[in-house]
BADOTOR-265201 format. One record per residue: x, y, z of N, C-alpha, C, O in turn; residue number from 1. Coordinates in Angstrom, 1 decimal. Example, Ala and Ser with C-alpha at 12.3 -4.5 7.8 and 13.67 -1.06 7.14 Angstrom:
2
<site n_east="13.2" n_north="-5.7" n_up="7.8" ca_east="12.3" ca_north="-4.5" ca_up="7.8" c_east="13.2" c_north="-3.3" c_up="7.8" o_east="14.2" o_north="-3.3" o_up="8.5" seq="1"/>
<site n_east="12.8" n_north="-2.2" n_up="7.1" ca_east="13.7" ca_north="-1.1" ca_up="7.1" c_east="12.9" c_north="0.0" c_up="7.9" o_east="13.4" o_north="1.1" o_up="8.0" seq="2"/>
This chain:
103
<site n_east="120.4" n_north="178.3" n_up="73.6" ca_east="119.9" ca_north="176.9" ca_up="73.8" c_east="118.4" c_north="176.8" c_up="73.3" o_east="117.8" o_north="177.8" o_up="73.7" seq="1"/>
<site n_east="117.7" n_north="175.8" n_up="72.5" ca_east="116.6" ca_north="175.3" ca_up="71.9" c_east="115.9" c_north="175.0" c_up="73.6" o_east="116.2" o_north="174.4" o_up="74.7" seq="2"/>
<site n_east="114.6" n_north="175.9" n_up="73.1" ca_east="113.3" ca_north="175.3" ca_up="74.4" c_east="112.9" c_north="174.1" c_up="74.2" o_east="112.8" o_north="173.7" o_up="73.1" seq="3"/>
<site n_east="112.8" n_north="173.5" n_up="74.8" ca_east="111.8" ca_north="172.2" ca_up="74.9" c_east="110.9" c_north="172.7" c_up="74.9" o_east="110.7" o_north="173.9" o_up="75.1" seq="4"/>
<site n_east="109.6" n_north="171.5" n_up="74.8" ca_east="108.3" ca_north="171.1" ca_up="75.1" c_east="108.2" c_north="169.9" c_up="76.1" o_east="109.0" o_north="168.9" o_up="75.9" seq="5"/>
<site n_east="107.0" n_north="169.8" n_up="77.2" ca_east="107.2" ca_north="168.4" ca_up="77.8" c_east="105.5" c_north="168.3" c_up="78.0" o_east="104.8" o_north="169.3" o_up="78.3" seq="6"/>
<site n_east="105.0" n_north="166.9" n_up="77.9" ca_east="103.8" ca_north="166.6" ca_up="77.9" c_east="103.5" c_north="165.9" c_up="79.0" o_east="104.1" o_north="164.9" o_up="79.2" seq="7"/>
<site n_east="102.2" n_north="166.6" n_up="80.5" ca_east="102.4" ca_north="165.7" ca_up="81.7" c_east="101.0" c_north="165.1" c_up="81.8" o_east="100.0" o_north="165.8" o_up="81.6" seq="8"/>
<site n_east="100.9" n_north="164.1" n_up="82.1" ca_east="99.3" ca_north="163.2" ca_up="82.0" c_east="98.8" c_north="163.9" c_up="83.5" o_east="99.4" o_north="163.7" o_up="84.6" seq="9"/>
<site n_east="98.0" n_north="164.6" n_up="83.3" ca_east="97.6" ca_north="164.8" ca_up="84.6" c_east="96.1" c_north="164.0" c_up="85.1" o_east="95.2" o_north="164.3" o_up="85.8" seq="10"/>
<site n_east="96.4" n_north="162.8" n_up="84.3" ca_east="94.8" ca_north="162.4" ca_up="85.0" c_east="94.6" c_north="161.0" c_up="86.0" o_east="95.5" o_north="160.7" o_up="86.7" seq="11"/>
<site n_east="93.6" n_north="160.4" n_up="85.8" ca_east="93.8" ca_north="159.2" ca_up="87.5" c_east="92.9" c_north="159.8" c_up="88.5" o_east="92.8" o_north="160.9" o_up="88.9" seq="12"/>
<site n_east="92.5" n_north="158.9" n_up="88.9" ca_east="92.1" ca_north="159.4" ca_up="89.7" c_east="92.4" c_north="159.0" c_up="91.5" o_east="91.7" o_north="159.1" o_up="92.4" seq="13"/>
<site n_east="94.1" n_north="158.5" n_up="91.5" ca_east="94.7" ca_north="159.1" ca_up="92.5" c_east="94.4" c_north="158.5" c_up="93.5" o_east="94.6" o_north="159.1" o_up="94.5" seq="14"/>
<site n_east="93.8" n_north="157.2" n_up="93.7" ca_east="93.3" ca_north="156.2" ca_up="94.8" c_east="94.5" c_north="156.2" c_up="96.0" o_east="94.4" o_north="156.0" o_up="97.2" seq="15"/>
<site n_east="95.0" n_north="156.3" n_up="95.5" ca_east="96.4" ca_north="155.9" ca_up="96.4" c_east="96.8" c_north="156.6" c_up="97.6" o_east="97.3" o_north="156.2" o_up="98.7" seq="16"/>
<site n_east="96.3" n_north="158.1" n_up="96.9" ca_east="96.5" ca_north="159.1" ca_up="97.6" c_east="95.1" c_north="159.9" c_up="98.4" o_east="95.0" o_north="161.1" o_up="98.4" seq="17"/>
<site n_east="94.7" n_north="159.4" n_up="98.6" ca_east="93.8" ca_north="159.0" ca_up="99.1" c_east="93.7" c_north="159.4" c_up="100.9" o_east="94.3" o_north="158.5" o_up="101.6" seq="18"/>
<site n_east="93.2" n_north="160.3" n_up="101.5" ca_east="92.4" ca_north="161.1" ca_up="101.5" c_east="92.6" c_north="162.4" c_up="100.9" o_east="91.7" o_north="163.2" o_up="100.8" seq="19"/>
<site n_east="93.7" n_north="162.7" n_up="100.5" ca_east="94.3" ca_north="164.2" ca_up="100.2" c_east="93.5" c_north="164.7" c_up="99.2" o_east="93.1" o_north="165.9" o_up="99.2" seq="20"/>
<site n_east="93.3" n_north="163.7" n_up="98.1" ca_east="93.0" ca_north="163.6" ca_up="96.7" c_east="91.5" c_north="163.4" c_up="96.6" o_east="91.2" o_north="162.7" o_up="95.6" seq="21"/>
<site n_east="90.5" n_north="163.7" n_up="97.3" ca_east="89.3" ca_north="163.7" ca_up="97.4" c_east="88.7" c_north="164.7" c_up="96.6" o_east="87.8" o_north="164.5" o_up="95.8" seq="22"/>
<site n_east="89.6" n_north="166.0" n_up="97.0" ca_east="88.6" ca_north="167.1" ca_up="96.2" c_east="89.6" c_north="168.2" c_up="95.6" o_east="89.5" o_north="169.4" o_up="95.5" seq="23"/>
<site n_east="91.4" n_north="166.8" n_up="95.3" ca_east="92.2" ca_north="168.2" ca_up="95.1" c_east="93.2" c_north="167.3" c_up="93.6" o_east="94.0" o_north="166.3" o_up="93.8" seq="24"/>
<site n_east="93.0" n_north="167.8" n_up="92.8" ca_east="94.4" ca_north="167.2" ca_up="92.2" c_east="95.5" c_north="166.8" c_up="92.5" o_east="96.0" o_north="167.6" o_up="93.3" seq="25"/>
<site n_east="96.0" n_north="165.8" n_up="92.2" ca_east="97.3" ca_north="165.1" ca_up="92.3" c_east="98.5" c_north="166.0" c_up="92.6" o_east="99.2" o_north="165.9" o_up="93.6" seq="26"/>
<site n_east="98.7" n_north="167.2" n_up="91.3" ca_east="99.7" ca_north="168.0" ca_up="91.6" c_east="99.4" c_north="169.5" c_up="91.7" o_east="100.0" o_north="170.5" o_up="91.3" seq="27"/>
<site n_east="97.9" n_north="169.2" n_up="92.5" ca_east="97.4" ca_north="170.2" ca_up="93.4" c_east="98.1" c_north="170.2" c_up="94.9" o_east="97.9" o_north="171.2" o_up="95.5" seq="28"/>
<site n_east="98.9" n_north="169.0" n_up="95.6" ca_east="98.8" ca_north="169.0" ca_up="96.6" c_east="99.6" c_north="169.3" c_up="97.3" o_east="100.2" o_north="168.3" o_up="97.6" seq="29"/>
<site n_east="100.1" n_north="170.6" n_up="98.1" ca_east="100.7" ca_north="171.0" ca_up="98.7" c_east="102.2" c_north="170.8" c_up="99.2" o_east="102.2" o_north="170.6" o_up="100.4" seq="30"/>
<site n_east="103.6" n_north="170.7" n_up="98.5" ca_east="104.2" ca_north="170.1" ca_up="99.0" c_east="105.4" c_north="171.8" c_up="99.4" o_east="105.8" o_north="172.5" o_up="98.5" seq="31"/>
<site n_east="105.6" n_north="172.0" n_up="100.9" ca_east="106.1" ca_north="173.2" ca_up="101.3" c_east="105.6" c_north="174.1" c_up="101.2" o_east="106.1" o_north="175.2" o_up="101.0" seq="32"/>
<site n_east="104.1" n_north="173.7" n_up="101.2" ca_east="103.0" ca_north="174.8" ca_up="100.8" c_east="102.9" c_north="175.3" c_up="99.7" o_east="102.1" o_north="176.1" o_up="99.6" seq="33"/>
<site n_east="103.9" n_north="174.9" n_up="98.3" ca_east="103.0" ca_north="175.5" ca_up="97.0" c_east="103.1" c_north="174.0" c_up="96.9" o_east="103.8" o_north="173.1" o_up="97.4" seq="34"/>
<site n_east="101.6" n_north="173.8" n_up="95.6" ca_east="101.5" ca_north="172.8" ca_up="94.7" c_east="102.9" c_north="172.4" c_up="94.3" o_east="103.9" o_north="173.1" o_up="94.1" seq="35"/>
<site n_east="102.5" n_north="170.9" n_up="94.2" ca_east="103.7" ca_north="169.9" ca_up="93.5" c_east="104.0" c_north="170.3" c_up="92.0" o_east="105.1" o_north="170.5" o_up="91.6" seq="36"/>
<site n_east="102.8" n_north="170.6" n_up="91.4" ca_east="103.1" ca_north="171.4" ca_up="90.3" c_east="103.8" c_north="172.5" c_up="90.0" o_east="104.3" o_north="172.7" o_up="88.8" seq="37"/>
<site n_east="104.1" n_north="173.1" n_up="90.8" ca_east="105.0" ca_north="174.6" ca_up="90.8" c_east="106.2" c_north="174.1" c_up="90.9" o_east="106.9" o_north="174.4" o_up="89.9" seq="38"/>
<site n_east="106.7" n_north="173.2" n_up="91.8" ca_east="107.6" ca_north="172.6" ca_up="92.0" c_east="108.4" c_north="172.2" c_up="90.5" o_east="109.5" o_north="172.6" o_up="90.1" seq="39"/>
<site n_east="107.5" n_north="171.2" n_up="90.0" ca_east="107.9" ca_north="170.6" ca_up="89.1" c_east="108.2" c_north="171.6" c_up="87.5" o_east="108.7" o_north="171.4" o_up="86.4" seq="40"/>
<site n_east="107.4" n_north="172.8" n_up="88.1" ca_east="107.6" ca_north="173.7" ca_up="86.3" c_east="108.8" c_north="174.4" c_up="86.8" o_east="109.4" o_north="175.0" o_up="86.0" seq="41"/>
<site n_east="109.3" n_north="174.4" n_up="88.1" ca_east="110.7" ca_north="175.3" ca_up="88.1" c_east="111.3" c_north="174.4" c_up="87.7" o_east="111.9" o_north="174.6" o_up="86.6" seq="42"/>
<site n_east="111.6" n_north="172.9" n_up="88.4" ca_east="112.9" ca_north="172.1" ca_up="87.6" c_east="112.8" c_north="172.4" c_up="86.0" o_east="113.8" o_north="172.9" o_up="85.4" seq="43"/>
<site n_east="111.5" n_north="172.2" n_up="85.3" ca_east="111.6" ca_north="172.0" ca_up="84.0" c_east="112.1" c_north="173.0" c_up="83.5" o_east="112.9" o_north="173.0" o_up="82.5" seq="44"/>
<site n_east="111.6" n_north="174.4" n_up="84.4" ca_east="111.7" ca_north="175.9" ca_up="83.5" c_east="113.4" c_north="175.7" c_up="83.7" o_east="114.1" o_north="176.1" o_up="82.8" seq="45"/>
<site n_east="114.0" n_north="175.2" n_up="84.8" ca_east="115.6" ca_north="175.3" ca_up="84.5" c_east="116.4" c_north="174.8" c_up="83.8" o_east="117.5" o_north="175.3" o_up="83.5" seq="46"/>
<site n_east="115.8" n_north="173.5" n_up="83.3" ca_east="116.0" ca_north="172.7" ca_up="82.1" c_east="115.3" c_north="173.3" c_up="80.5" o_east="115.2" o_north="172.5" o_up="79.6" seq="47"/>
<site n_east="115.0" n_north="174.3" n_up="80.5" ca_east="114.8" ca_north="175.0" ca_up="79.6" c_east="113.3" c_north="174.7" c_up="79.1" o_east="112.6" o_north="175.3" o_up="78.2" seq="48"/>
<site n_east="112.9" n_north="173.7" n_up="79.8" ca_east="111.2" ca_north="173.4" ca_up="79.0" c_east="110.0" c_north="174.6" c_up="79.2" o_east="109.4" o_north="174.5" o_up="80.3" seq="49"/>
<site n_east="109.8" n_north="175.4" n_up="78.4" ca_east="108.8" ca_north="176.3" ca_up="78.4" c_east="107.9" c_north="176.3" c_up="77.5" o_east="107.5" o_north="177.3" o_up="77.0" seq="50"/>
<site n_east="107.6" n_north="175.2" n_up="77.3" ca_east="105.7" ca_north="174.6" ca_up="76.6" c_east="105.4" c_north="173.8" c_up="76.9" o_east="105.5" o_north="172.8" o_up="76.3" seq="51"/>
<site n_east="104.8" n_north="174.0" n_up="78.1" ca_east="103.9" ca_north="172.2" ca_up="79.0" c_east="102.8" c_north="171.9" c_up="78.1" o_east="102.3" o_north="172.8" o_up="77.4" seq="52"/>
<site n_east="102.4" n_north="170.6" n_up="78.0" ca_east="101.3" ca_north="170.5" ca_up="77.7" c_east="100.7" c_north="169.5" c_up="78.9" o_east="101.4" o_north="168.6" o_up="79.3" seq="53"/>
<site n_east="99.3" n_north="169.8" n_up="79.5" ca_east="98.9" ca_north="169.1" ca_up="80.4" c_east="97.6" c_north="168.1" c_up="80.3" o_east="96.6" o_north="168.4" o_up="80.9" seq="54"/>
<site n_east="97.8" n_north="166.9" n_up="79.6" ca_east="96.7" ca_north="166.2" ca_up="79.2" c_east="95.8" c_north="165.6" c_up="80.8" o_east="96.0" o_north="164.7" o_up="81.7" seq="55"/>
<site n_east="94.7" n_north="166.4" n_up="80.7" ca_east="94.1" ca_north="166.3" ca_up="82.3" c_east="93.3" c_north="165.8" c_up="82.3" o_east="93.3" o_north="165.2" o_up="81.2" seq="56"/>
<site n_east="92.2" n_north="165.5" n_up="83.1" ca_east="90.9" ca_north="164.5" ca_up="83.6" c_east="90.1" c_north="165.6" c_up="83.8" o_east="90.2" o_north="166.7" o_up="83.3" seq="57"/>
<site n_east="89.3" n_north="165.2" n_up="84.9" ca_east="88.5" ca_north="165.5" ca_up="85.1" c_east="88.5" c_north="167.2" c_up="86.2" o_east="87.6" o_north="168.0" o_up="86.4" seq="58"/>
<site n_east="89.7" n_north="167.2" n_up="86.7" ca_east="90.0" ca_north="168.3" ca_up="87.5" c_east="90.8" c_north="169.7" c_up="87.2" o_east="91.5" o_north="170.5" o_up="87.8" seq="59"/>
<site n_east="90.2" n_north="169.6" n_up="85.7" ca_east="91.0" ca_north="170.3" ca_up="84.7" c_east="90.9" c_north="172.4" c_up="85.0" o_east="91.4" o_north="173.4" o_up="84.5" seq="60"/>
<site n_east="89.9" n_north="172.2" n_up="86.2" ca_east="89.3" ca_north="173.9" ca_up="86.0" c_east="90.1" c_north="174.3" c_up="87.6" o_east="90.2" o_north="175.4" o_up="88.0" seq="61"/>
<site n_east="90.7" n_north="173.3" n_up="88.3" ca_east="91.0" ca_north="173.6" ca_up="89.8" c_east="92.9" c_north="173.9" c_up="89.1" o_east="93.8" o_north="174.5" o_up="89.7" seq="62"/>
<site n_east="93.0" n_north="173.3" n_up="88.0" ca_east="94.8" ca_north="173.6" ca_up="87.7" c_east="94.4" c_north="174.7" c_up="87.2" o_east="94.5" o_north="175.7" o_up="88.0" seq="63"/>
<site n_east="93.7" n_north="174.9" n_up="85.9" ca_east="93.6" ca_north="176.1" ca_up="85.3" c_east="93.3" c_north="177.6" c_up="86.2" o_east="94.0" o_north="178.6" o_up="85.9" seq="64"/>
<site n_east="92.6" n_north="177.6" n_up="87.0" ca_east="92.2" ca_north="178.8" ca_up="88.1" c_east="93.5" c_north="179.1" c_up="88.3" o_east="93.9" o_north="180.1" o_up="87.9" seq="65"/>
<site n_east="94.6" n_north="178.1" n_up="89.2" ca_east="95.7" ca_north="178.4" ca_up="90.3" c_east="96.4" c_north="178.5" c_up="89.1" o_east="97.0" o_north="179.6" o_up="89.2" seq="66"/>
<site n_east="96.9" n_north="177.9" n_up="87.8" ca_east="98.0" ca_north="178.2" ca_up="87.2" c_east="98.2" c_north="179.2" c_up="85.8" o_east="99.2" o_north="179.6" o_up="85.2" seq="67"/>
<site n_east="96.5" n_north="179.4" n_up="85.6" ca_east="96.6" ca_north="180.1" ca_up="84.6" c_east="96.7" c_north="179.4" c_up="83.0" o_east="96.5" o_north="178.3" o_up="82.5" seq="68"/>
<site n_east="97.2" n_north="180.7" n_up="82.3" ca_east="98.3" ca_north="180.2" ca_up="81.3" c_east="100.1" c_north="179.8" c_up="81.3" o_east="101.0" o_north="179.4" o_up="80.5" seq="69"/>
<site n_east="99.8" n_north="180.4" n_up="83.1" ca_east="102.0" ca_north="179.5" ca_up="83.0" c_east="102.6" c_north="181.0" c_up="82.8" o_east="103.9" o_north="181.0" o_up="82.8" seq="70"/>
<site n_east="102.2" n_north="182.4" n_up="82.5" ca_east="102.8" ca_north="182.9" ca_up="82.3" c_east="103.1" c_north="183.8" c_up="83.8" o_east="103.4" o_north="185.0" o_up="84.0" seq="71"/>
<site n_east="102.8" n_north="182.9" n_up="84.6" ca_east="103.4" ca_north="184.2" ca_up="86.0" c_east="104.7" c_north="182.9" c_up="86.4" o_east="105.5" o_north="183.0" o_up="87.4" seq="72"/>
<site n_east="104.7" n_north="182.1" n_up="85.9" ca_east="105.6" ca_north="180.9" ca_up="86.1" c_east="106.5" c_north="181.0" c_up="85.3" o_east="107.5" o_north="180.4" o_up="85.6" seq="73"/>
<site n_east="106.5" n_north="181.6" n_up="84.3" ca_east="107.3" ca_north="181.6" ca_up="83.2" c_east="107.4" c_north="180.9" c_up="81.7" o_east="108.0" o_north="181.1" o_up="80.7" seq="74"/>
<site n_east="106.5" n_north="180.1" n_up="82.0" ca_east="106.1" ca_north="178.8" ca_up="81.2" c_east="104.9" c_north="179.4" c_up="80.1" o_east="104.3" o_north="180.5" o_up="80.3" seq="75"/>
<site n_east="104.6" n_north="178.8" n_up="79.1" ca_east="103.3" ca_north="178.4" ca_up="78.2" c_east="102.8" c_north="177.1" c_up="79.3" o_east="103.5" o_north="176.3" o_up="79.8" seq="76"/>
<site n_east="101.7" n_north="177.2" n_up="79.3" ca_east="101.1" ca_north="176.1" ca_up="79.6" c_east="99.9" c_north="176.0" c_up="78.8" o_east="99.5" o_north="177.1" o_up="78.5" seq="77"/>
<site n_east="99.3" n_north="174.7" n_up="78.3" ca_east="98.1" ca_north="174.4" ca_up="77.3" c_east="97.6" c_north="173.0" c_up="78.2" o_east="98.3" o_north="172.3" o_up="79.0" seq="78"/>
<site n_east="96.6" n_north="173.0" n_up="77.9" ca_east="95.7" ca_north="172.1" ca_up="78.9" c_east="94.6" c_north="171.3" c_up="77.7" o_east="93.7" o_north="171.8" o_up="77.2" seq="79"/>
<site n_east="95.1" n_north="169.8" n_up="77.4" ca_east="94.5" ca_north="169.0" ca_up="76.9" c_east="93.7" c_north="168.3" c_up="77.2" o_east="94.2" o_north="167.5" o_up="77.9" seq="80"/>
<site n_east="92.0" n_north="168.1" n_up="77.2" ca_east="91.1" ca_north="167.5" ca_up="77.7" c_east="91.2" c_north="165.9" c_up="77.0" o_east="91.9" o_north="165.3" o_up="76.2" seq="81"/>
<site n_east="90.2" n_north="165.6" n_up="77.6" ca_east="90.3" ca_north="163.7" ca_up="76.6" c_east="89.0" c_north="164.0" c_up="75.6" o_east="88.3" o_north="163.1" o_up="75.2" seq="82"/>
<site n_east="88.5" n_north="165.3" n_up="75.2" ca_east="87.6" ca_north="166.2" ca_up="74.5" c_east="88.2" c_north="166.1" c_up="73.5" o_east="87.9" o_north="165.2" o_up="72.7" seq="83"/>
<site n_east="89.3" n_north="166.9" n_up="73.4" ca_east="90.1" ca_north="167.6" ca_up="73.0" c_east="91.2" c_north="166.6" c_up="72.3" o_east="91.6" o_north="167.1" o_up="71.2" seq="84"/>
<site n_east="91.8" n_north="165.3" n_up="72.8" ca_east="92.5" ca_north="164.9" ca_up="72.5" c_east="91.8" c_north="163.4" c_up="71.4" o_east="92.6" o_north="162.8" o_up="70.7" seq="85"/>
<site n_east="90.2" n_north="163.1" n_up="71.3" ca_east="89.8" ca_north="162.7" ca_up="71.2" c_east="89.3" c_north="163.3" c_up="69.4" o_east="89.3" o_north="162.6" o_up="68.4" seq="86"/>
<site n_east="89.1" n_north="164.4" n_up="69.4" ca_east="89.3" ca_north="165.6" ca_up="68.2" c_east="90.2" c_north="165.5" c_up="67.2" o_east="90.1" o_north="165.4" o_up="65.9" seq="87"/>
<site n_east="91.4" n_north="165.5" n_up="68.3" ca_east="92.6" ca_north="165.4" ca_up="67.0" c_east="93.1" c_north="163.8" c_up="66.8" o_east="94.1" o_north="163.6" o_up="66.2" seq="88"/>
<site n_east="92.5" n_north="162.6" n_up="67.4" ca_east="93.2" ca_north="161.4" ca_up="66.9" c_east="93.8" c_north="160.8" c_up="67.9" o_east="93.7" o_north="159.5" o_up="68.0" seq="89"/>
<site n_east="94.7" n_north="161.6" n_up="68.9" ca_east="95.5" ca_north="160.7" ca_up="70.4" c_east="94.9" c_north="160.1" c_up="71.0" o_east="93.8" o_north="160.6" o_up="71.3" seq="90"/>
<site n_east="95.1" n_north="159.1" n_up="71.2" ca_east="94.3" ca_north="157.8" ca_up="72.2" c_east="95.1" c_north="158.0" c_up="73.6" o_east="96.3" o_north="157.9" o_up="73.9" seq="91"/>
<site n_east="93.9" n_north="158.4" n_up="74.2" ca_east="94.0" ca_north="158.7" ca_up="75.4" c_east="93.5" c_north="157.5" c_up="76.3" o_east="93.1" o_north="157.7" o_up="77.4" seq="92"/>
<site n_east="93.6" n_north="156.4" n_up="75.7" ca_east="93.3" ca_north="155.0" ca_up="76.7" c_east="93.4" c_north="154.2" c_up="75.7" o_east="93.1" o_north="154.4" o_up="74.6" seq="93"/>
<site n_east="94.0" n_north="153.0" n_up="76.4" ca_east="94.9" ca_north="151.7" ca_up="75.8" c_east="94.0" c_north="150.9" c_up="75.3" o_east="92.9" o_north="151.4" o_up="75.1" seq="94"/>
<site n_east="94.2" n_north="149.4" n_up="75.1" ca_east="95.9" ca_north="149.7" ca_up="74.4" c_east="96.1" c_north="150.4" c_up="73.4" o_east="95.3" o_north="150.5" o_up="72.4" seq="95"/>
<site n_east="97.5" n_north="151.4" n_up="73.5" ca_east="98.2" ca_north="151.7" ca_up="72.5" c_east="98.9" c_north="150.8" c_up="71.5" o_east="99.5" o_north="149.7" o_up="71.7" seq="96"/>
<site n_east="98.7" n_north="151.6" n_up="70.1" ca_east="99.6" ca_north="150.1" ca_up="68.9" c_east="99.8" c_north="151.6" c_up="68.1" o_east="99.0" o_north="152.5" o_up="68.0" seq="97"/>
<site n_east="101.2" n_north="151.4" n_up="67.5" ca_east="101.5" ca_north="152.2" ca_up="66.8" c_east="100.9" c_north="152.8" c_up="65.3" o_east="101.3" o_north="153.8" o_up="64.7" seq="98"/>
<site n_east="99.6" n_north="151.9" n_up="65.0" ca_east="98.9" ca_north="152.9" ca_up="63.9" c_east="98.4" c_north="153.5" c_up="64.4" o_east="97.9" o_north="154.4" o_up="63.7" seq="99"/>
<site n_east="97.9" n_north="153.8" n_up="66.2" ca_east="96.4" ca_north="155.0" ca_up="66.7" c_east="97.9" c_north="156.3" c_up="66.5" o_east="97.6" o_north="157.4" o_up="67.0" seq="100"/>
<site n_east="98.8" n_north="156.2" n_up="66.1" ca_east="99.9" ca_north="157.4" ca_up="66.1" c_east="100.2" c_north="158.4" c_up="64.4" o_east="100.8" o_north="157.9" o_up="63.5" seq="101"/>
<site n_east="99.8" n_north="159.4" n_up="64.4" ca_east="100.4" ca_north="160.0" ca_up="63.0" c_east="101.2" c_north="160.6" c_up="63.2" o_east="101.3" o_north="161.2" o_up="64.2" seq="102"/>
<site n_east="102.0" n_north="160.5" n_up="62.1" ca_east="103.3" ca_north="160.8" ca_up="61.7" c_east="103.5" c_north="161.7" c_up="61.1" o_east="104.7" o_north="161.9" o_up="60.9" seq="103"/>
């Protein structure tokens, strides 16, 4: 079976959630005691996706510490800043129109 790749917006700043999300990422937050994130790279890793890419904000060094490069998870993980995505052309804030896209 062909790996996937899957791309997760990790940024916002999470109003909603609110007090949790003060000083912790969104899918920093505890759910059965590991991160939501963990969670969510096992479904993917069983669905065969093993190249995340994680377009992040501003809490980009508290994923990176706990998850690494993805390889105790099983995964590639790559971690895209709005630095970074700003570099190669992706508009990382709207509106989107299909020429900010190359092909």
């Amino acid at each position: 079976m062909t790996p996937f790749k899957a791309v997760i917006l990790v940024g916002g700043e999470a109003t909603r959630l609110r007090p949790l999300t003060c000083n912790t990422p969104k899918i920093m937050i505890p759910v059965l005691n590991r991160p939501f994130f963990e969670h969510l790279v096992g479904y993917l890793k069983k669905h065969n996706v093993v190249d995340i890419i994680l377009a992040v904000g501003k809490s980009a060094e508290q994923i990176q510490d706990y998850f690494g490069d993805g390889s105790k998870l099983g995964v590639r993980l790559t971690k895209l800043t709005k630095t970074q995505a700003d570099y190669i052309g992706v508009p990382v804030e709207g509106p989107y129109k299909p020429e900010h896209y190359r092909y």
